[in-house]
Biopython code that builds the backbone (N, CA, C, O; Angstrom):
import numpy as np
from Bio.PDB.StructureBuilder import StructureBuilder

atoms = [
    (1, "UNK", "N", (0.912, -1.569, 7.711)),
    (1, "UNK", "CA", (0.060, -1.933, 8.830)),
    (1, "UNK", "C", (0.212, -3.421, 9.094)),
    (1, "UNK", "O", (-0.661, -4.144, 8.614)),
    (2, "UNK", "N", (1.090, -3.922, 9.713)),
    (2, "UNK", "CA", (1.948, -5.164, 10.679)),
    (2, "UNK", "C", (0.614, -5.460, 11.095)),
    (2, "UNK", "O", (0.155, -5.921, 10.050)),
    (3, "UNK", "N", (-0.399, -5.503, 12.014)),
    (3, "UNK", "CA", (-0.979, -6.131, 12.937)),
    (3, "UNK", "C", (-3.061, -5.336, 11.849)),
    (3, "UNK", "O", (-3.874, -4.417, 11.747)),
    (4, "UNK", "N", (-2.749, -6.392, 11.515)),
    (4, "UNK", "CA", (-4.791, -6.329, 10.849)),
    (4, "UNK", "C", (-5.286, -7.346, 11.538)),
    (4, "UNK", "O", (-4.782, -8.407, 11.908)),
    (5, "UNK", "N", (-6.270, -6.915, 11.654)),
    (5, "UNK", "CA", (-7.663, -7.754, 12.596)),
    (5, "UNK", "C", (-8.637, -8.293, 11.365)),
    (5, "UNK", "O", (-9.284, -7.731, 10.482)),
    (6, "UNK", "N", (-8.383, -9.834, 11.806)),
    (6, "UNK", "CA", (-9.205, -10.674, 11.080)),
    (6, "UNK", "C", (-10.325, -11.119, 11.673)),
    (6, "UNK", "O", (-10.725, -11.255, 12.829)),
    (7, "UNK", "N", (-10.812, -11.349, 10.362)),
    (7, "UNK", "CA", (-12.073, -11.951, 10.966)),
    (7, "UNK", "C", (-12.591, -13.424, 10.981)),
    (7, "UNK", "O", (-12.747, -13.930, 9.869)),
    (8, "UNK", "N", (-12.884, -14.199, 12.088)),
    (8, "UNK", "CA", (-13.188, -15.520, 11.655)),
    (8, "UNK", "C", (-14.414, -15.798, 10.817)),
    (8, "UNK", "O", (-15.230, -14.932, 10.502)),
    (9, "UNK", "N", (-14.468, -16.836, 10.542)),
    (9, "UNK", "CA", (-15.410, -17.782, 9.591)),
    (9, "UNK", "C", (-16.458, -17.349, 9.804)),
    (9, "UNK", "O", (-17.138, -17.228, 8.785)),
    (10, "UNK", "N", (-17.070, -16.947, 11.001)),
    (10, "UNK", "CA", (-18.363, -16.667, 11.538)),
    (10, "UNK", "C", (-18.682, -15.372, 11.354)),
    (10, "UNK", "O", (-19.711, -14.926, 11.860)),
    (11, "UNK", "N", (-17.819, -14.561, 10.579)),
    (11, "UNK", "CA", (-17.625, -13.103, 10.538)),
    (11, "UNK", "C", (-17.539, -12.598, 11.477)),
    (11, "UNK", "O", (-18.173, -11.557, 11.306)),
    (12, "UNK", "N", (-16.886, -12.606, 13.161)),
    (12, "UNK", "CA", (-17.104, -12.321, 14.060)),
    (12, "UNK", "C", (-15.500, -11.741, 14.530)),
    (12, "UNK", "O", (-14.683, -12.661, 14.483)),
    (13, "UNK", "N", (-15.079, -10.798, 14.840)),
    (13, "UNK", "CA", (-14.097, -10.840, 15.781)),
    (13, "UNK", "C", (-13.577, -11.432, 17.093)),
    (13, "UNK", "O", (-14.387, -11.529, 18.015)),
    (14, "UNK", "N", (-12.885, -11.655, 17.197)),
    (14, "UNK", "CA", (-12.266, -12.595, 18.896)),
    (14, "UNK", "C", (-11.558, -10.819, 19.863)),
    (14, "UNK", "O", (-10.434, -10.324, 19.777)),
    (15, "UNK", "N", (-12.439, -10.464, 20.449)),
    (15, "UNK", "CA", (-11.623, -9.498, 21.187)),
    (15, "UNK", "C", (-10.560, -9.627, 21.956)),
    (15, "UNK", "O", (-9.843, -8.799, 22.518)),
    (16, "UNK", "N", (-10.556, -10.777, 21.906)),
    (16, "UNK", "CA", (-8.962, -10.765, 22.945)),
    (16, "UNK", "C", (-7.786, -11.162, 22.179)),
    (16, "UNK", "O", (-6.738, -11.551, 22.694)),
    (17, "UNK", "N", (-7.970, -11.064, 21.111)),
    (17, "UNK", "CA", (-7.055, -10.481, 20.238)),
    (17, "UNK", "C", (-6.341, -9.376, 19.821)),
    (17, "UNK", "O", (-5.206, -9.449, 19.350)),
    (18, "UNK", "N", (-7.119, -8.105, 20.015)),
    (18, "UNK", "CA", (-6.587, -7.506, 19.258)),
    (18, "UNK", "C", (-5.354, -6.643, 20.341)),
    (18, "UNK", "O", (-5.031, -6.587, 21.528)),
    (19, "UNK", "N", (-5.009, -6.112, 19.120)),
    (19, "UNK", "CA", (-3.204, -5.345, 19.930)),
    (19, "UNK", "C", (-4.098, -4.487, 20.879)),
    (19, "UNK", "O", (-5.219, -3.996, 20.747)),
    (20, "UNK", "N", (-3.238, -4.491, 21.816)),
    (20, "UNK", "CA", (-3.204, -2.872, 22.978)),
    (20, "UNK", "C", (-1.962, -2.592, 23.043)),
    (20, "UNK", "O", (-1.017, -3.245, 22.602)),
    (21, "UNK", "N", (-1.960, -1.105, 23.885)),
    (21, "UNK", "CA", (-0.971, -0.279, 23.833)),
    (21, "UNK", "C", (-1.113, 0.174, 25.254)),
    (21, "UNK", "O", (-2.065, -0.178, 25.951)),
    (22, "UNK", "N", (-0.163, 0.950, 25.668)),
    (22, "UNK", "CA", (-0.304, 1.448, 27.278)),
    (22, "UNK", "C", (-0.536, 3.026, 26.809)),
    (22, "UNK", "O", (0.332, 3.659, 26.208)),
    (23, "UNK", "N", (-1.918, 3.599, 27.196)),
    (23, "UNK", "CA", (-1.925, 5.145, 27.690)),
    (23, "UNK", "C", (-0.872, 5.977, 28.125)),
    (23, "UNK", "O", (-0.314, 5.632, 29.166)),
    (24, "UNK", "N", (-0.491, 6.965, 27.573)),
    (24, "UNK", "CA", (0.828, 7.602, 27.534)),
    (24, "UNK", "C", (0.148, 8.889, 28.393)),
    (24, "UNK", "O", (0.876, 9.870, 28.546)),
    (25, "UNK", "N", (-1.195, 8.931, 28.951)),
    (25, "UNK", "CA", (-1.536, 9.969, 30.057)),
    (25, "UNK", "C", (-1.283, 9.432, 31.497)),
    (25, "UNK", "O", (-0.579, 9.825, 32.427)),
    (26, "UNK", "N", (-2.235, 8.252, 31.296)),
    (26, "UNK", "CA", (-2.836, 7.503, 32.392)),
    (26, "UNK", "C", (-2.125, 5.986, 32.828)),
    (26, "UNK", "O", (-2.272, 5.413, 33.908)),
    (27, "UNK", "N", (-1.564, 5.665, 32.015)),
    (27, "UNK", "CA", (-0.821, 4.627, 32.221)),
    (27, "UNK", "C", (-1.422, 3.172, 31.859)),
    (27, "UNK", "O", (-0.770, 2.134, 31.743)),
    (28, "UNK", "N", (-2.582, 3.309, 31.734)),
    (28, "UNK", "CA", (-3.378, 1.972, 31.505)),
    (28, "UNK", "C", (-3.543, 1.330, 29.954)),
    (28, "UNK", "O", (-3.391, 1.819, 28.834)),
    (29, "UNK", "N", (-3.869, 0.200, 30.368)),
    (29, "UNK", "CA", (-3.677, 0.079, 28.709)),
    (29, "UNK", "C", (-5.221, -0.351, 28.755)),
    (29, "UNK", "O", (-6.113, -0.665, 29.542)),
    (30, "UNK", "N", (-4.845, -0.087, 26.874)),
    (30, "UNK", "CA", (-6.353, -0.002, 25.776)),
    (30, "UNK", "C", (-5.756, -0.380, 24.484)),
    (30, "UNK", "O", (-4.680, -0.381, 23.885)),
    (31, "UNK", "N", (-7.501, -0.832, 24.304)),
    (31, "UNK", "CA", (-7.068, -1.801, 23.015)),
    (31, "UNK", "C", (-7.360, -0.879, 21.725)),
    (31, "UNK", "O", (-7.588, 0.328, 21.802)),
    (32, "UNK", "N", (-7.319, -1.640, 20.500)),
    (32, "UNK", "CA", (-7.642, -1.461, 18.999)),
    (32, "UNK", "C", (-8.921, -1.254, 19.197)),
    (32, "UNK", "O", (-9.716, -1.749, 19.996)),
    (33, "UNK", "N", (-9.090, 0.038, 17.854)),
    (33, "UNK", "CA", (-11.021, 0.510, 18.161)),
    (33, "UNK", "C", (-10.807, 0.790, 16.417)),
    (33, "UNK", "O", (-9.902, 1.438, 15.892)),
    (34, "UNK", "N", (-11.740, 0.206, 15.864)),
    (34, "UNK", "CA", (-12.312, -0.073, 14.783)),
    (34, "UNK", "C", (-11.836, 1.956, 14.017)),
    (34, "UNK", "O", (-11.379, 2.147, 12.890)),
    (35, "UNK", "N", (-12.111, 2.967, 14.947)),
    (35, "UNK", "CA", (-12.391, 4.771, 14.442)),
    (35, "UNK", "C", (-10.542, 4.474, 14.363)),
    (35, "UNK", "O", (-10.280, 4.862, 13.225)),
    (36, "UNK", "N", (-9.630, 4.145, 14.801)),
    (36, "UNK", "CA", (-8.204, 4.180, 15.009)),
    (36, "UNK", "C", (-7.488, 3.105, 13.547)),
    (36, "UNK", "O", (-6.289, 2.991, 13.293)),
    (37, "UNK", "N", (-8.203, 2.694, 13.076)),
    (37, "UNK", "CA", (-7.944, 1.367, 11.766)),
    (37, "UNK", "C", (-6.670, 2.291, 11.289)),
    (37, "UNK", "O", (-5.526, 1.991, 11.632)),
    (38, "UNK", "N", (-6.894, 3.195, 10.644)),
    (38, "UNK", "CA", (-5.808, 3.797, 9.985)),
    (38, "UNK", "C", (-4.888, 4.606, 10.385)),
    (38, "UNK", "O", (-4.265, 5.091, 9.441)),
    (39, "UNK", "N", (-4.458, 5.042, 11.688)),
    (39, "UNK", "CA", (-3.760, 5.684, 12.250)),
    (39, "UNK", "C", (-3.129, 4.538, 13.656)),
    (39, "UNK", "O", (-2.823, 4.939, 14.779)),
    (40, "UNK", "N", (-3.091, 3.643, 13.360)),
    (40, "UNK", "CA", (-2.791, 2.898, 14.969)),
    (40, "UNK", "C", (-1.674, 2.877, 15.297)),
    (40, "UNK", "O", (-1.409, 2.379, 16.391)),
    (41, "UNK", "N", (-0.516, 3.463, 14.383)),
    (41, "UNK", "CA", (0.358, 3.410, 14.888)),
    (41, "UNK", "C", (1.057, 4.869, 15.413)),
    (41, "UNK", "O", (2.171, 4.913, 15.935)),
    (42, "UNK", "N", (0.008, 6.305, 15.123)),
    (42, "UNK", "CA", (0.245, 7.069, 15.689)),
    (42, "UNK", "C", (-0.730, 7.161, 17.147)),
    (42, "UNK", "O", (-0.437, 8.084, 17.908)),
    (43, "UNK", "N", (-1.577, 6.477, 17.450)),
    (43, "UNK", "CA", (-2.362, 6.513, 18.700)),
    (43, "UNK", "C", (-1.351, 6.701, 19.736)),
    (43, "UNK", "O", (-0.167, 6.370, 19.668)),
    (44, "UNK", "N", (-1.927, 7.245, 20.659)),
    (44, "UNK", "CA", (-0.759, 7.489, 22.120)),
    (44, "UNK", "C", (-1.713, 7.202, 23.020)),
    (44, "UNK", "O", (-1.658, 6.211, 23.748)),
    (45, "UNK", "N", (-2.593, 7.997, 23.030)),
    (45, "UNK", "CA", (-3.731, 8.167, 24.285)),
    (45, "UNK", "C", (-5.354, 7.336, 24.355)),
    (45, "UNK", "O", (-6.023, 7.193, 23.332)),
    (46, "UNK", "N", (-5.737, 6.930, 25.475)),
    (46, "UNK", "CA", (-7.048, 5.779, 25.452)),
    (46, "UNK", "C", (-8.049, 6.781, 25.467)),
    (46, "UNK", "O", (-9.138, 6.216, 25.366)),
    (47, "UNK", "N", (-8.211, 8.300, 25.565)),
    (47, "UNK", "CA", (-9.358, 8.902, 25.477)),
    (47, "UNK", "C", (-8.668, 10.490, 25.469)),
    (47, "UNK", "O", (-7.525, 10.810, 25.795)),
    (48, "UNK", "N", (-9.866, 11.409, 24.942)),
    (48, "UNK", "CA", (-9.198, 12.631, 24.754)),
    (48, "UNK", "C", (-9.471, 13.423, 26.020)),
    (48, "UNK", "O", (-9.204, 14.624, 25.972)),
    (49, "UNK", "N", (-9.926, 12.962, 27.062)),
    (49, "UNK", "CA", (-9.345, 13.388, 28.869)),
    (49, "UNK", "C", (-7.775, 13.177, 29.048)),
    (49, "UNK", "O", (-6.966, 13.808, 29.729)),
    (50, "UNK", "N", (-7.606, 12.004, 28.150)),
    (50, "UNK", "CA", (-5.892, 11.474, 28.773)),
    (50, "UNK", "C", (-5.301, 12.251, 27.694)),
    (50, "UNK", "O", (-4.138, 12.504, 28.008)),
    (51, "UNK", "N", (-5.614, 12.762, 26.505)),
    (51, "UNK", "CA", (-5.021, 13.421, 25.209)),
    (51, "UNK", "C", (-4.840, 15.069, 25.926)),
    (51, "UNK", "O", (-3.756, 15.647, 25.855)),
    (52, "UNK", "N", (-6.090, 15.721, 26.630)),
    (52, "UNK", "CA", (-6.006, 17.075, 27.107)),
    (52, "UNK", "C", (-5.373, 16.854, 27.803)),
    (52, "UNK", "O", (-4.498, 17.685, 27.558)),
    (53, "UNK", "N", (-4.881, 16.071, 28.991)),
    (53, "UNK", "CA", (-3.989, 16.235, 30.605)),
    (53, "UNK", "C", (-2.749, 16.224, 29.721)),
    (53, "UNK", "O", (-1.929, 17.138, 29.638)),
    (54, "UNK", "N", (-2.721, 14.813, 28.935)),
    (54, "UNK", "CA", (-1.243, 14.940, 28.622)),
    (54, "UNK", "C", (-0.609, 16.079, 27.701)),
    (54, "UNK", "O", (0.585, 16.031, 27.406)),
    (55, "UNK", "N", (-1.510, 17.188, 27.219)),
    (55, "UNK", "CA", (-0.849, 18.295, 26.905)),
    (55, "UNK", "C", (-0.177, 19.327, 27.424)),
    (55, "UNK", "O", (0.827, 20.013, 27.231)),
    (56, "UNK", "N", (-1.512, 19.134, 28.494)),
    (56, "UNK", "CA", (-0.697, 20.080, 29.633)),
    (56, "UNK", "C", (0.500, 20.190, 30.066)),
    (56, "UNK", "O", (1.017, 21.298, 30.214)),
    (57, "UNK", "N", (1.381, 18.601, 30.444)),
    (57, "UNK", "CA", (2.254, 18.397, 31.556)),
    (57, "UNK", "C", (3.182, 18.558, 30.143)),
    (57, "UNK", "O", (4.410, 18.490, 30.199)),
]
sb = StructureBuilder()
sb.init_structure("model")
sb.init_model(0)
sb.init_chain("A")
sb.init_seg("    ")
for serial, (resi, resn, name, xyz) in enumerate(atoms, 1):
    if name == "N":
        sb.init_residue(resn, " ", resi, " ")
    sb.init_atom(name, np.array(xyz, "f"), 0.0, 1.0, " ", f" {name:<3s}", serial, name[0])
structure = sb.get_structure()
């Protein structure tokens, strides 16, 4: 896991940090979500609306 999210001094995260990826339904991109920590490099999709469409096609 290349890309860990630190935390500053203040214990606080900087959100505009962290990695995003582009939606492989919808096209948009989305960022790192704390539930994804251990799988981020299999993530594809920004929500499971864009996870169901993109099964379909």
């Amino acid at each position: 896991m290349g890309d860990k999210i630190k935390k500053t001094d203040n214990g606080f995260r900087n959100p505009h940090n962290l990695p995003t990826k582009i939606c492989a339904g919808c096209g948009k991109p989305f960022t790192w979500r704390k539930k994804w920590e251990r799988d981020w490099e299999t993530v594809r999709f920004c929500s499971d609306a864009c996870r169901k469409e993109g099964a379909r096609e």
